[in-house]
KOLLORO-436615 format. One record per residue (C-alpha): residue in three letters; x, y, z. Coordinates in pm, whole numbers, padded with zeros to 5 digits, always signed. Each point is the difference from the previous one (the first is absolute). Example, Ala and Ser with C-alpha at 12.3 -4.5 7.8 and 13.67 -1.06 7.14 Angstrom:
BEGIN
ala+01230-00450+00780;ser+00137+00344-00066;
This chain:
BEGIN
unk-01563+25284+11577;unk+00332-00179+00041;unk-00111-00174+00312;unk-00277-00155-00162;unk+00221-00148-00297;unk+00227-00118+00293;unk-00303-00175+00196;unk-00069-00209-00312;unk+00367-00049-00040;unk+00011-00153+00301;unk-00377-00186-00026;unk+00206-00223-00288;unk+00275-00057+00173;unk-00178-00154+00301;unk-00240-00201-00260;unk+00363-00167-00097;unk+00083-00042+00315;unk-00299-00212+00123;unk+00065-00191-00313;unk+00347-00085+00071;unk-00157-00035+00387;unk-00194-00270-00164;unk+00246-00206-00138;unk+00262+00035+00267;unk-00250-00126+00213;unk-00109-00268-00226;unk+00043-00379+00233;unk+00317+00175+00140;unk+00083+00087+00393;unk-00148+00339+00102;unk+00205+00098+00302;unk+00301-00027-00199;unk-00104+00179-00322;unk-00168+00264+00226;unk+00353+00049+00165;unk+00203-00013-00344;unk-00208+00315-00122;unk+00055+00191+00365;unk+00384-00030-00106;unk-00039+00125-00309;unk-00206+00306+00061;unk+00230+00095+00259;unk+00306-00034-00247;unk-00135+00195-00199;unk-00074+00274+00216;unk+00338-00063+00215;unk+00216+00230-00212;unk-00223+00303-00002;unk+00017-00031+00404;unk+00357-00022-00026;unk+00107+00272-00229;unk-00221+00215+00145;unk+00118-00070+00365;unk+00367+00009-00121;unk+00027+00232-00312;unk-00165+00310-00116;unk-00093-00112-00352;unk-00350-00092+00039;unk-00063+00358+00131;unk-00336+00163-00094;unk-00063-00357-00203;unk-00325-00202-00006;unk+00221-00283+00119;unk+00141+00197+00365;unk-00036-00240+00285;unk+00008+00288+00309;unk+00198-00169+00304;unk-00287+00049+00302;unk-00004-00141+00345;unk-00194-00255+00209;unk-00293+00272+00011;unk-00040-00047-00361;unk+00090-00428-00023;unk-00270-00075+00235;unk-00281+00094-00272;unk+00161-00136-00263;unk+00067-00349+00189;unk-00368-00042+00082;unk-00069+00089-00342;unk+00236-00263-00110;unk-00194-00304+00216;unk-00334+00159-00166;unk+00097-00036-00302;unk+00187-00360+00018;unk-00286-00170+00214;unk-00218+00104-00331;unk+00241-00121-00234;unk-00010-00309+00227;unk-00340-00086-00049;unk-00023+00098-00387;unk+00274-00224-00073;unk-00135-00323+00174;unk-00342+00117-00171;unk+00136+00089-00325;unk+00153-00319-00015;unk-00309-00226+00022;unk-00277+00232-00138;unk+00025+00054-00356;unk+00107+00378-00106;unk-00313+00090-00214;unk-00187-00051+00391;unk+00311+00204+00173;unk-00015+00239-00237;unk-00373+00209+00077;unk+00023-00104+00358;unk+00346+00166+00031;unk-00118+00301-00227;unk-00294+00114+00284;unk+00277+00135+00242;unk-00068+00344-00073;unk-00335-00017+00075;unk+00111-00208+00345;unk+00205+00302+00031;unk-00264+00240-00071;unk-00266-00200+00327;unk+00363+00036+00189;unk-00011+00372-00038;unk-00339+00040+00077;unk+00034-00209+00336;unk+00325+00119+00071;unk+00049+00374-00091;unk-00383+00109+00008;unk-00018+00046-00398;unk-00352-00027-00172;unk-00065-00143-00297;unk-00218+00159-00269;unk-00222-00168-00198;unk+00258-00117-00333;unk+00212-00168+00309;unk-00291-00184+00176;unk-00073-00092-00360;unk+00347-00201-00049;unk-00006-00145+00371;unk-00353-00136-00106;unk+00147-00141-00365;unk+00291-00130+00224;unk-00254-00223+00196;unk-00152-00115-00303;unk+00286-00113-00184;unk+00109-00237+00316;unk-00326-00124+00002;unk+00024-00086-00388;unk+00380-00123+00045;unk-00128-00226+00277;unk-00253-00153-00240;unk+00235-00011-00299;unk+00293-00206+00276;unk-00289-00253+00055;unk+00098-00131-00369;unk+00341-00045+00091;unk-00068-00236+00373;unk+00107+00370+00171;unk-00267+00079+00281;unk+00064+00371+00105;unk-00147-00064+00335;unk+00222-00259+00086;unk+00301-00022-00219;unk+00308+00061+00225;unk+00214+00196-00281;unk-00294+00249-00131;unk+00006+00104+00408;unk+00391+00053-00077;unk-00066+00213-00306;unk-00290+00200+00189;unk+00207-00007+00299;unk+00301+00131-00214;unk-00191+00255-00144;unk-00173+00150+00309;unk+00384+00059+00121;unk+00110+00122-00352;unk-00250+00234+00095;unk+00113+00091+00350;unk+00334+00084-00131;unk-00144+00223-00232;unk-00151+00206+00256;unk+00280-00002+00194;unk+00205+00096-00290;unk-00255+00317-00011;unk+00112+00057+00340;unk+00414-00074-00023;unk-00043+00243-00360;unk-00201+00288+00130;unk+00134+00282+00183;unk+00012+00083+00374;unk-00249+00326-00072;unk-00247-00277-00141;unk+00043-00247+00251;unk+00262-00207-00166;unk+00380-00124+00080;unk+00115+00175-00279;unk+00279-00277-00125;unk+00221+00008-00297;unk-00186-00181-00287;unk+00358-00169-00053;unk+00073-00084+00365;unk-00316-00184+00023;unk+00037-00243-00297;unk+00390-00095+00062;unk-00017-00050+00339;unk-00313-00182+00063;unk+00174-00222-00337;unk+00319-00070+00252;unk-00202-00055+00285;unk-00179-00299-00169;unk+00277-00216-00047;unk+00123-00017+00345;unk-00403-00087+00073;unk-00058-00228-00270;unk+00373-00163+00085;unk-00091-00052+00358;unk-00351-00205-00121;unk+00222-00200-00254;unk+00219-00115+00274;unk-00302-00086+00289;unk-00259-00108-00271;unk+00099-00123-00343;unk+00341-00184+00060;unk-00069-00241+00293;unk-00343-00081-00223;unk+00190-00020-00360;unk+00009-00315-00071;unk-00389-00087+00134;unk-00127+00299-00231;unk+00008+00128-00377;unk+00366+00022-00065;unk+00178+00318-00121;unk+00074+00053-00411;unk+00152+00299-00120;unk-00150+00178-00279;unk+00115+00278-00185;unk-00365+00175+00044;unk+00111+00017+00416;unk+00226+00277-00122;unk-00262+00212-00246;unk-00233-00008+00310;unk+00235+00201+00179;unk+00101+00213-00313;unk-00337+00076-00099;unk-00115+00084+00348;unk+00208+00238+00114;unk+00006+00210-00351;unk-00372-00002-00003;unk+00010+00126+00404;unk+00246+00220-00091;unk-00196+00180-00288;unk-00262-00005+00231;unk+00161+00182+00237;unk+00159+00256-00247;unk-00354+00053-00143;unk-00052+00156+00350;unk+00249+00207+00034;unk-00167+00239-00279;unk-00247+00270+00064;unk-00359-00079-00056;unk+00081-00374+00047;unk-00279-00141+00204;unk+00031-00312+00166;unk-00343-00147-00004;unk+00008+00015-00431;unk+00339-00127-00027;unk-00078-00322+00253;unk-00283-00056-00230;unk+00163+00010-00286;unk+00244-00209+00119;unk-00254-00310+00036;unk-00039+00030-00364;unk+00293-00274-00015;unk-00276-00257+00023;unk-00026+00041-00383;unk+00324-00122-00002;unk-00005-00274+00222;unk-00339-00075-00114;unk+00098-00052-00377;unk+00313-00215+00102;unk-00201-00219+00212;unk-00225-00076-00334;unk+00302-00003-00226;unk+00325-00149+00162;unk-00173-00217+00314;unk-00334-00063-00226;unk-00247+00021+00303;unk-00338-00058+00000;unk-00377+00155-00012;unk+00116+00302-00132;unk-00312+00134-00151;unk-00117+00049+00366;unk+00314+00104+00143;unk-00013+00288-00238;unk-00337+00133+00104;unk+00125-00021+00341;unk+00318+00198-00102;unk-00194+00232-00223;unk-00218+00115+00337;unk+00325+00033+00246;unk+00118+00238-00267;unk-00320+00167-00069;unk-00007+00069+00404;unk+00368+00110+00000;unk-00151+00271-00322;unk-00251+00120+00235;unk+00233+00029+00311;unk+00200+00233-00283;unk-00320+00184-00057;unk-00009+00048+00382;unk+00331+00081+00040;unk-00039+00310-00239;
């Protein structure tokens, strides 16, 4: 089961990448760090679009960009607002809420995207599935609680709305990645794989360029200035090799989409044990029986899923 190794692969890549997230993040300007790692994921995907509009070498490759039209744009441009209006919010959250707190919240998409199904394309859950959702609920109840410690009130604390708010929409662009991936007999667009993660890269900078210019520079000098980190570059690195192996893990047969998002989520661990070790945050005994039941419901959303 290749695409399983892959889905872990790529669940420690993105556990780095919130860490790095973290520090680039860390009493630094977000608009500006946000736009730094829209360049850089589109760099690095810029020369696969290239040769592969211009040459013949990439050919049959993992890495061939296919040159589409308008038809095919359209989708991934929406897709590329979905996805940067969540990365929006996480960052502003992710900068003010420590990462041992973004962590679970962030790792209950799948189940947001499991309620999303059910609403949206009629699926049922069974009875391992209603068993996660219900763990889900629990462990925000318990993470509230465990916040109170820390002067962080869930019902009212502007930036744990941002990382909720940033997850719900990490969650609508997974089910409308189900939809871009999937093909026209099932309903679906039926996009390149490829297509969809260079292009809605390229199409970020130009949006995240255009909110530099109207938002952050006539406001510079009243807000948190700009640094530049070296972690503002790993961000981008370790994001778009963990989507990438993501979306290679797909491309096999047998790959199923619900495990490997869950899987995914596992990067928590990572995050989680950097937050404890590197930014030395607090009230971890009870952040780790809050984590311990977001994983036990992603488990039994696996169960479900069999």
């Amino acid at each position: 089961m290749i695409w399983l190794i892959l889905a872990f692969v790529s669940a420690a890549l993105l556990g780095f990448y919130d860490v790095f997230k973290k520090h680039a993040l860390d009493g630094n300007a977000v608009l500006p760090v946000l736009f730094f790692n829209t360049v850089f994921c589109s760099l690095i995907f810029l020369p696969f679009i290239v040769l592969s509009a211009a040459t013949h070498c990439l050919d049959e490759s993992i890495f061939y960009v296919p040159v589409v039209g308008w038809d095919v744009h359209k989708y991934i441009l929406l897709k590329s607002f979905i996805v940067l209006a969540s990365w929006l919010l996480a960052y502003f959250g992710m900068k003010h809420i420590p990462l041992t707190i973004y962590g679970p919240i962030n790792a209950t998409r799948p189940i947001m995207v499991l309620v999303g199904a059910m609403l949206i394309f009629g699926e049922r859950l069974n009875l391992y599935q209603w068993i996660g959702v219900a763990l889900a609920v629990v462990s925000y109840y318990m993470l509230s609680r465990t916040s109170k410690k820390e002067g962080i009130d869930f019902k009212h604390d502007k930036w744990i709305f941002a990382i909720v708010g940033a997850a719900v929409l990490g969650a609508v662009s997974g089910l409308y990645d189900k939809y871009l991936m999937a093909p026209p007999s099932s309903g679906g667009v039926g996009l390149n794989k490829m297509d969809v993660q260079a292009w809605y890269n390229v199409y970020q900078v130009f949006i995240m360029g255009a909110m530099l210019l109207l938002l952050w520079l006539p406001t510079r000098t009243r807000t948190t200035p700009f640094r530049w980190r070296w972690s503002i570059l790993l961000v981008s690195i370790f994001l778009s090799v963990a989507d990438f192996v993501y979306f290679y893990a797909l491309t096999f047969d047998g790959a199923m989409i619900s495990i490997v998002s869950m899987v995914r989520r596992a990067s928590v661990l990572v995050s989680f044990l950097f937050g404890a070790m590197i930014f030395h945050e607090k009230n971890l005994k009870s952040k780790f029986l809050d984590l311990f039941l977001v994983l036990l419901g992603l488990v039994f959303l696996w169960l479900g899923a069999r």
